[in-house]
N, C-alpha and C positions, 0 to 999 in steps of 0.2 A: 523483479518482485512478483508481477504478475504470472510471468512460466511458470514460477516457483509455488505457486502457490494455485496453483491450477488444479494441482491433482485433488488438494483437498476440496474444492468446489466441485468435481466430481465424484469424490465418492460422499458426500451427501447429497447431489444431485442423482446417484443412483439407488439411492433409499424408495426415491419414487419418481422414476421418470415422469409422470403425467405431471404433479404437483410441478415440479422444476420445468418443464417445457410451456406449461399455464403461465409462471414467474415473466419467465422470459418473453412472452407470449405478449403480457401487457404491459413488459416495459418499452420493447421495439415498439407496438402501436400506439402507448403513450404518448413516445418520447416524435415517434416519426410524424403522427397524426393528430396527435391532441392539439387541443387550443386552449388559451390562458393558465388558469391553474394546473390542469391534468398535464398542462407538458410539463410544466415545472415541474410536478413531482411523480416521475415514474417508478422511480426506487419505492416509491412509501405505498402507490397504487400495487406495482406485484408483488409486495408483499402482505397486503391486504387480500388482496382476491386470490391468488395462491393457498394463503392461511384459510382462507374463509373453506376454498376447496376442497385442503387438508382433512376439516374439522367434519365435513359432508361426507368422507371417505373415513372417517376412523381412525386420524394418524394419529389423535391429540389426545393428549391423558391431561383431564383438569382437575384430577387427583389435588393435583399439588395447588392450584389457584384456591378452590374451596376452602382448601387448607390456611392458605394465608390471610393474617388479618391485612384489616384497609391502613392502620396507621405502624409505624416502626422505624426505629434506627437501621440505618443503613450498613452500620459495622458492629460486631459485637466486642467487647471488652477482648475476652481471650484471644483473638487474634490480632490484637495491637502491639506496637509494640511496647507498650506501657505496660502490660502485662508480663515482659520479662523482665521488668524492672527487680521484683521478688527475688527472680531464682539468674539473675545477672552470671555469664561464664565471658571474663574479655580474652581466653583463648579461644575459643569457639564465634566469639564477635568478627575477632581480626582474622580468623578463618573465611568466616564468610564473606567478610570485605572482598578480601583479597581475591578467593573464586568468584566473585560475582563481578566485580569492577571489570574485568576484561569484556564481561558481554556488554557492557556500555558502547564500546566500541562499536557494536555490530546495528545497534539503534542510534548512535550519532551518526552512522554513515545513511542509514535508512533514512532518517531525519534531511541531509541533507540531497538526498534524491530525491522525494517528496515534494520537499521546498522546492526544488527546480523543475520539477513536473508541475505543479501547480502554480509556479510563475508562468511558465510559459502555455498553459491552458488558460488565467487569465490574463497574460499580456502584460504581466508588472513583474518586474523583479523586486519580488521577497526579499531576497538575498542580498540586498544592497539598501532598502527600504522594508521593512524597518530592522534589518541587517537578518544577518544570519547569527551573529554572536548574542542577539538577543532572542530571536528563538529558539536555539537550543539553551538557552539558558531557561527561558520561561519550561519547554520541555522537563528542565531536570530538576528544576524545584518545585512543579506540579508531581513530580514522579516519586521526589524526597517527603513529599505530603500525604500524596496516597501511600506510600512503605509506612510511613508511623500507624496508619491505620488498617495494616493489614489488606492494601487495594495492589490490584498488579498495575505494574509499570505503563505510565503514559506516555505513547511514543503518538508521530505522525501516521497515518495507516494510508495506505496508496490507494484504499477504496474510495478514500475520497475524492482523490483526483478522479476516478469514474464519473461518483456525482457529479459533480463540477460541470466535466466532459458534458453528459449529457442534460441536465438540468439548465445549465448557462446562467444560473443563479451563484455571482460571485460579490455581493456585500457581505463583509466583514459581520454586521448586525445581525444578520442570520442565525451564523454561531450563537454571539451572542445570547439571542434569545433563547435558541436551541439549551446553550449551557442551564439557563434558570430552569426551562421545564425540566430539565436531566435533574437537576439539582432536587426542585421537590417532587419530582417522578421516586425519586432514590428513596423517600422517606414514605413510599407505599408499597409494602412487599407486598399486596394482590398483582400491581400492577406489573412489579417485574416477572412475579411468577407464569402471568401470562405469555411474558418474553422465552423466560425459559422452560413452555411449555413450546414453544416454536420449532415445529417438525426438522429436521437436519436437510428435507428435504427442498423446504420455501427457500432455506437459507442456502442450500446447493443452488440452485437456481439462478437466484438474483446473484448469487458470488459468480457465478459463470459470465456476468454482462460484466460486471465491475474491476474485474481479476485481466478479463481481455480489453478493457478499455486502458488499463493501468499499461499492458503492456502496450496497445494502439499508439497512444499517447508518449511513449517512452521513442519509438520509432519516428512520431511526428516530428519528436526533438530535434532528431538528427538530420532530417528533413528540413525544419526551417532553417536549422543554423549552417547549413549546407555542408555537412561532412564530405570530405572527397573519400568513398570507397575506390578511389584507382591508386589511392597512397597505401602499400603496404602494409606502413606502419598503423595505418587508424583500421584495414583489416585485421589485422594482428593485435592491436588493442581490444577490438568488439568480439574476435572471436575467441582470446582468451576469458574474457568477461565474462561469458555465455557460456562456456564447458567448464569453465570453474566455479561458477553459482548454479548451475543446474545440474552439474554431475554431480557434485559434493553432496548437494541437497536429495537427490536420489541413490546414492551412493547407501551399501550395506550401513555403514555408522553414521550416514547424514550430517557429518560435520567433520572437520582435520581436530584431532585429539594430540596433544603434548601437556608434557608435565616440566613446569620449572620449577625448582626450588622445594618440589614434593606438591605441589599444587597441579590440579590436572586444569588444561584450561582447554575448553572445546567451542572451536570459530566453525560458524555458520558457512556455507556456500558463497551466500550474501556476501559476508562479510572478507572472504577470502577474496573471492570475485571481482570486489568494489577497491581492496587494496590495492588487487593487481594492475586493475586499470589505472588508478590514480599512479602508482607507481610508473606502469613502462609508460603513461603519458607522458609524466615529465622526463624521463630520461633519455625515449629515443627522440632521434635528432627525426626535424620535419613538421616539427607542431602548429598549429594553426594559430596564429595570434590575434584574438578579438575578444571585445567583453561579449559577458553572459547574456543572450538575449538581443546580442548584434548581430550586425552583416558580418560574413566571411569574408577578409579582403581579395581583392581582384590578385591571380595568381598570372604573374606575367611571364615567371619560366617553366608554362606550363600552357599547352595548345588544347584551344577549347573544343571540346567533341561535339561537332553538330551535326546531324543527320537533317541530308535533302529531303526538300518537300518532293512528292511524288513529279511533279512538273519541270522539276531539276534533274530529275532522272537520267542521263545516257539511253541513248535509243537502246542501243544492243542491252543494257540492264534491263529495262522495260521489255524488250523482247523475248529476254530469259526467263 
């Protein structure tokens, strides 16, 4: 997720190098050097002093802030879907079911990468507590809530494992709170407009720490759960992984297009990617057998590679 998404962190980080290098600037010294609240929150600092930079340089049109009042609904009628209630077509309904239901797939897999990156950044498996059948459920009926209202799809987003990563702020209450300000932030369009008065380049920036912590963090995994790359087959697992979600996704059509039934359905990189893996895992022979967030068992038909300390040496090697 994070390769994949690296390019776009570049090209709004090169809208304005200086503003995107300032981001990044004060979230490393935040995060490396701060003390009590400033470490906590280095995301929220570069994109404060970045912004602020931006605004010193000319990047920001407050056109649109001026414009908006202080109080307001957050949805407007015509793009709900109550609004098609009127002019109702259930050929055109079970149309778009059916095109749209396949990319659920591509955000359930998302979904369950996420969860496992941020189990194991902080140390609790999610995914067993308080399951994973319940957060993707919570995911799709927050998503079926925002669709009546004309809001896009809520999925997991891997920036947050970033946060996480660096912040080291993991109570659940956080959120929480987080959600109530979102909630009556929403019913102030000044305040969003300020949002989306936000240079592409603050946000190139700070997406460049978060984008690369996603991927960091995806590598630790593999790291603490102890993959053996001297097995083949888990080379051949990761490296179809890797050429299949980032080719696809830079590939001329950025996605495998097929049509069943008269329906075109088009799978992401990601999504392709994340199949392949889960597939030739389970099928080729050699698999590692441990739970999520365990030790990898001791491998007894298999000789441990240790390399001599320098004092172990062979003379003649030393003399070489």
């Amino acid at each position: 997720i994070g390769l994949i998404l690296s390019s776009s962190a570049i090209a709004n980080a090169s809208t304005n190098w200086l503003v995107a290098v300032v981001a990044i600037a004060v979230i490393i010294v935040a995060n490396i050097w701060g003390r009590g609240m400033v470490k906590i929150i280095p995301i929220l600092l570069g994109v404060l002093v970045s912004y602020l930079l931006a605004v010193a340089l000319g990047e920001v049109d407050f056109s649109g802030v001026a414009a908006a009042p202080w109080v307001g609904l957050p949805v407007a009628f015509e793009n709900t879907v109550f609004a098609l209630s009127s002019n109702f077509d259930a050929g055109l309904a079970i149309t778009a079911v059916i095109t749209i239901m396949p990319l659920a797939l591509a955000t359930m897999i998302e979904h369950i990468g996420d969860i496992s990156a941020i189990s194991s950044t902080v140390n609790r498996n999610f995914i067993a507590e308080p399951g994973l059948h319940r957060t993707l459920l919570g995911d799709g009926l927050a998503t079926i809530l925002a669709s009546l209202f004309g809001a896009p799809a809520n999925t997991t987003y891997g920036e947050n494992t970033g946060v996480l990563a660096l912040t080291k702020v993991f109570d659940p209450r956080v959120i929480r709170i987080a959600a109530v300000f979102a909630i009556c932030f929403s019913f102030c369009p000044k305040f969003a407009a300020v949002i989306e008065a936000m240079p592409a380049c603050v946000i190139g920036g700070v997406s460049l720490v978060l984008y690369g912590m996603i991927s960091a963090v995806g590598v630790r995994n593999l790291v603490e759960n102890k993959v053996d790359f001297m097995k083949s087959r888990n080379v051949l697992v990761a490296a179809l992984i890797l050429v299949l979600s980032i080719g696809i996704a830079y590939s001329t059509t950025g996605a495998i297009v097929f049509a069943v039934g008269g329906i075109t359905i088009s799978l992401s990189g990601l999504a392709v990617g994340s199949l392949a893996g889960i597939v030739l895992n389970a099928v080729l022979p050699g698999k590692d057998e441990y739970s999520f967030g365990g030790e990898a068992p001791e491998r007894a038909d298999e000789p441990e590679m240790r390399f001599p300390l320098e004092g172990e040496l062979p003379k003649e090697v030393k003399e070489a």
